[in-house]
C-alpha positions in Angstrom: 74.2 117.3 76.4 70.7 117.8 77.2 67.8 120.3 77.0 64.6 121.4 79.4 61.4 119.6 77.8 58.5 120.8 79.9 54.6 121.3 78.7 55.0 124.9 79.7 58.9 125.9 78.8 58.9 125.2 75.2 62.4 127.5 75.8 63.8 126.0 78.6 67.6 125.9 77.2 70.1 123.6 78.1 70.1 121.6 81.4 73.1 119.0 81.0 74.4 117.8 84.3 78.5 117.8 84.5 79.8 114.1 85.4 81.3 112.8 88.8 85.3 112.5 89.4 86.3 108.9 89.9 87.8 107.7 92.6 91.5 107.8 93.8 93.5 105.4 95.0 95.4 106.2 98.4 98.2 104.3 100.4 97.5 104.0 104.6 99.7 103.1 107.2 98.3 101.3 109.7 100.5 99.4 112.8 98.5 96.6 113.1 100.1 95.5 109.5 103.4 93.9 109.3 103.3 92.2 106.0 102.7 92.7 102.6 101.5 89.6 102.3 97.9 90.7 101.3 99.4 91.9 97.9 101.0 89.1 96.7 98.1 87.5 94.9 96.4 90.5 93.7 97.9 93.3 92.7 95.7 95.1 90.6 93.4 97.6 92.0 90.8 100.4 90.3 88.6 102.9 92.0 85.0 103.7 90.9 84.5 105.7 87.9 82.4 108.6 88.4 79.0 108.9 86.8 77.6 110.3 83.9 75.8 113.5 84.0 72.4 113.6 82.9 69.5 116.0 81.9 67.7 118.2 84.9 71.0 119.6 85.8 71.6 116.1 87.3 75.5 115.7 88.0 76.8 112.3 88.0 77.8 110.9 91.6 81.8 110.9 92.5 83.5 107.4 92.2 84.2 105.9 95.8 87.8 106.2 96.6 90.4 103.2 97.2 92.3 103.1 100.5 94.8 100.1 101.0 96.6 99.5 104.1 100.2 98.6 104.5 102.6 98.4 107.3 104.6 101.4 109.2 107.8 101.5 107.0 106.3 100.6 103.6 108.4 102.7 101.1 106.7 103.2 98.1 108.6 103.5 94.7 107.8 104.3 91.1 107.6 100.9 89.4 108.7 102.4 86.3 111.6 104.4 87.0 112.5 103.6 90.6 112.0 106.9 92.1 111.2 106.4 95.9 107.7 108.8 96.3 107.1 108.7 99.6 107.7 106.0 103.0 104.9 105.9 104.9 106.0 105.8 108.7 103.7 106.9 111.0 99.9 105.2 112.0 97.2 107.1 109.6 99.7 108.7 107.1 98.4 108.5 103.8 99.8 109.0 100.2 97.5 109.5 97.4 99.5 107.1 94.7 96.9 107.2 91.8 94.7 110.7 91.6 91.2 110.8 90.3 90.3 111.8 87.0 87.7 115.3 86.4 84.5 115.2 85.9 82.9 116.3 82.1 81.0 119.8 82.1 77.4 119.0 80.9 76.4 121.8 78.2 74.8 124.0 80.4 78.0 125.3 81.8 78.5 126.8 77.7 75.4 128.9 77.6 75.4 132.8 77.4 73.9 135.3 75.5 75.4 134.7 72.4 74.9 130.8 72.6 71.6 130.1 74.2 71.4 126.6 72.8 75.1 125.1 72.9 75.3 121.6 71.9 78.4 120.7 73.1 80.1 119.5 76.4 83.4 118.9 77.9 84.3 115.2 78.2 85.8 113.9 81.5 89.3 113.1 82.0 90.9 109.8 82.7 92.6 108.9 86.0 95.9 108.1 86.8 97.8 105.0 86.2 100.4 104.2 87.9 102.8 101.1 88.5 104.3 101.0 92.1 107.3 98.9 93.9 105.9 98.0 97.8 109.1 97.6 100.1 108.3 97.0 103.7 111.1 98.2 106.2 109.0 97.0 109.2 110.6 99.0 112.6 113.0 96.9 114.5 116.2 97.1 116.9 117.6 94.0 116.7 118.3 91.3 113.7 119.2 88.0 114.5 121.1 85.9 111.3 122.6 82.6 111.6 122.3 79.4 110.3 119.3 77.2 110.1 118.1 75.9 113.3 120.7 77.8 115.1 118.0 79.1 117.6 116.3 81.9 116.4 113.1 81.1 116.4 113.2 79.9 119.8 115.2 82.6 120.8 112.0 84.7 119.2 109.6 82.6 121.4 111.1 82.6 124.5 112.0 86.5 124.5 108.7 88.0 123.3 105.1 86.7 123.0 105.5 85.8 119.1 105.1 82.5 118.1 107.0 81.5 114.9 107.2 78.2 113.4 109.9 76.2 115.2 110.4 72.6 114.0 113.5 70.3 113.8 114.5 71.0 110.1 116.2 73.6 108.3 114.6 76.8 107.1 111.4 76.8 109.3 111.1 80.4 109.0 110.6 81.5 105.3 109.4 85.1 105.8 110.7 87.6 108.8 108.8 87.3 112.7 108.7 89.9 114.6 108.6 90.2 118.5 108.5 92.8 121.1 110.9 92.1 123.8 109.7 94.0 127.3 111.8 93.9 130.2 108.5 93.4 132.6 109.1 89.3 131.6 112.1 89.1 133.6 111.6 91.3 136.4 112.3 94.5 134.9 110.8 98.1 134.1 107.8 97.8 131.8 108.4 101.1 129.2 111.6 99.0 128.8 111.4 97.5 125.4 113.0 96.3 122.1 111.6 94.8 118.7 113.6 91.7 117.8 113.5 90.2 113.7 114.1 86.6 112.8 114.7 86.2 109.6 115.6 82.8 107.5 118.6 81.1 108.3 122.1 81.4 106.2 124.4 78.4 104.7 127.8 78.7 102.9 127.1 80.2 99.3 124.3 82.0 99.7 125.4 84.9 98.1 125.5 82.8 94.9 121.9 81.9 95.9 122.4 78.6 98.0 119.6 78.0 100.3 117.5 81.1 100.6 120.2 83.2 99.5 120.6 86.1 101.0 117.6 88.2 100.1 116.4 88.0 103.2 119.4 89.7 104.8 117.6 93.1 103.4 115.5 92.5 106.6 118.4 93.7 109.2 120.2 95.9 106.8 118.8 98.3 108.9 118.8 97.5 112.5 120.8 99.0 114.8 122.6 96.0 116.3 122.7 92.3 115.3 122.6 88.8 117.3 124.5 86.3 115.9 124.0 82.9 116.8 126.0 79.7 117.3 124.8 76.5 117.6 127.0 74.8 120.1 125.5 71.4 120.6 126.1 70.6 116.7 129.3 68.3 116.5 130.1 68.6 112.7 130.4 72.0 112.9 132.9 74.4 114.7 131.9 77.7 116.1 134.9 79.0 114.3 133.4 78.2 111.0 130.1 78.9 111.7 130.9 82.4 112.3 133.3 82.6 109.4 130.7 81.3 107.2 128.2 83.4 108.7 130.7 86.7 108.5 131.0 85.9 104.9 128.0 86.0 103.3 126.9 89.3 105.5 130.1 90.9 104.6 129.1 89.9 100.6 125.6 91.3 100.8 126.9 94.6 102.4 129.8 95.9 104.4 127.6 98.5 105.5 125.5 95.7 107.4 129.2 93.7 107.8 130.2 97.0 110.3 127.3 96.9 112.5 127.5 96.3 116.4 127.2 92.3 116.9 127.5 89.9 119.5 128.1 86.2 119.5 125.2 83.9 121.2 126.2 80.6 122.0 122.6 78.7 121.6 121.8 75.4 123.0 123.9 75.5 125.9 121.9 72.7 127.9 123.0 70.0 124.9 126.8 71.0 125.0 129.0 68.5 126.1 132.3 68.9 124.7 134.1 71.5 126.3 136.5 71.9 123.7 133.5 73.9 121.8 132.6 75.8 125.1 136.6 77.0 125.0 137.1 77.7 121.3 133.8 79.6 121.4 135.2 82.0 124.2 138.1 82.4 122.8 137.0 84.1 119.8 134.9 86.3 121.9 137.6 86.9 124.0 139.5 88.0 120.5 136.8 90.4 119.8 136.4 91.4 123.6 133.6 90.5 123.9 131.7 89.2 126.6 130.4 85.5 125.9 127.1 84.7 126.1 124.9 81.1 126.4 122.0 80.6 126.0 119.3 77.6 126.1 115.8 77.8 125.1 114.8 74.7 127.0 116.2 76.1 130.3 115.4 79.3 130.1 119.6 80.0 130.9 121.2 82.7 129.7 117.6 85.0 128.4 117.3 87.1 131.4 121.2 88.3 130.8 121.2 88.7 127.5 117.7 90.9 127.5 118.9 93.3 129.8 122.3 93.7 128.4 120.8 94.1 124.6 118.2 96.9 126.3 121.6 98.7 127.8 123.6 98.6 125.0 120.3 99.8 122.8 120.3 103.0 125.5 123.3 104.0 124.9 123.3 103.6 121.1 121.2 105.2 118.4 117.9 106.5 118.7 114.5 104.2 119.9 113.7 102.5 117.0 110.1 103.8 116.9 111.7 106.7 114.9 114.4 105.2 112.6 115.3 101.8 112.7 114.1 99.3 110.2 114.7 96.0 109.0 113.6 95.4 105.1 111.3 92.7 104.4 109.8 92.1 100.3 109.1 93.8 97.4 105.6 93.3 95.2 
């Protein structure tokens, strides 16, 4: 509230400036993301209030919006009831989550000819507030599960030009890789391509929480096809029970991921020496009728094959997975 004081308009009436909006708070997707790793420490975020207004007709300047970026898939929910709002899934789509509050009206928006002097104004309102749930469903074709050191990092490595952590312990990888297979590596067309995810490996009981449990299995609940891999060089355990093991805590997370197209991989090939494993492993391919495949990442055997039969089953499958498929990664 606020009148004109000049030496020579002793009647100046009312000059009150209304006050800025604040800022809002918006949600980008941007493909060079594939984490939400940047939110995990802070989580909190508030845009710029706007300014007050003051005498002179002065209005107070808008508050400076809040853009965050977030990976192509990120669905975002209501953190209080759970409703999903939007899933951001294209580069540059954005999704205001938290709107800007109005702007007061100074007085002089009150005068007329019955009120020449009005001494009030119109406070501004508050923004909104709002409590979200991030999930990332970063795009991907193919899921590889197993258990630890299985091979799928390596596999990861040698297939595409990520580098994940590959060491000779369990659990190495603690959060999903990503890696975009192309064709053009082994001799192929270069538009062919795939997006392969590695995600932690599996023991016996993770549904009950052993291990990493099986959170991570959210990752591929959405792929279109999965890898599963069997370690073959490993004498305490038999591919029979590996796969068992492995069926068992997919099917217990979700028959829906249970049903999905996968094949067997037979991983470190160049260390197997009992042939006993080579045989029982192709026989419960040969049960499933499918077509056995080995693989070493020290060689190089086996990568060529599989790559170009994963890109021809993908062809005659679903759609690309640029426009659906998704693998699930964390929730802050």
């Amino acid at each position: 509230m606020s009148f004109r004081r000049e030496k020579f308009a002793p009647e100046g009436g009312p000059d009150g400036g209304d006050g800025g909006k604040g800022g809002s708070i918006f949600l980008r997707a941007n493909k060079a993301l594939n984490t939400l790793n940047p939110y995990r420490s802070k989580r909190n975020f508030t845009a710029e209030r706007g300014r007050q207004g003051e005498g002179g007709m002065c209005h107070g300047k808008d508050g400076i919006d809040i853009t965050l970026e977030v990976p192509l898939g990120t669905q975002v929910k209501d953190g209080d009831t759970g409703e999903l709002l939007a899933e951001l899934l294209e580069h540059g789509e954005q999704l205001c989550v938290a709107r800007a509050g109005r702007g007061g009206l100074g007085n002089a928006n009150f005068k007329s000819s019955t009120n020449r002097t009005p001494r009030h104004h119109q406070p501004g309102e508050e923004g909104e507030e709002r409590n979200l749930d991030l999930e990332l469903k970063l795009i991907a074709d193919v899921g590889l599960v197993g258990f630890p050191n299985a091979g799928k990092s390596t596999l990861v490595s040698r297939l595409s030009a990520a580098r994940p952590k590959i060491a000779n312990y369990p659990f190495t990888t603690l959060e999903p890789q990503l890696g975009v297979v192309s064709l053009d590596r082994f001799g192929g067309d270069l538009l062919d391509s795939w997006v392969i995810a590695d995600i932690p490996g599996l023991i016996e009981g993770a549904a009950e929480g052993a291990g990493l449990g099986i959170q991570f299995l959210r990752h591929v609940e959405r792929t279109r096809m999965l890898l599963q891999l069997v370690d073959l060089s490993d004498p305490m355990e038999e591919p029979a029970e590996a796969i068992r093991v492995i069926e068992g805590e997919v099917m217990a997370f979700s028959p829906v991921l249970a049903a999905k197209p996968r094949w067997l991989i037979g991983t470190k090939s160049d260390a197997l020496q009992d042939d006993a494993r080579r045989l029982a492993f192709e026989a419960i391919c040969a049960a499933r009728k499918q077509k056995p495949f080995y693989i070493s990442g020290v060689t190089g055997e086996g990568l060529k094959e599989l790559a170009f039969a994963v890109n021809a089953a993908l062809k005659e499958g679903a759609s690309p997975a640029t426009q659906r498929g998704e693998i699930v990664e964390e929730t802050w």
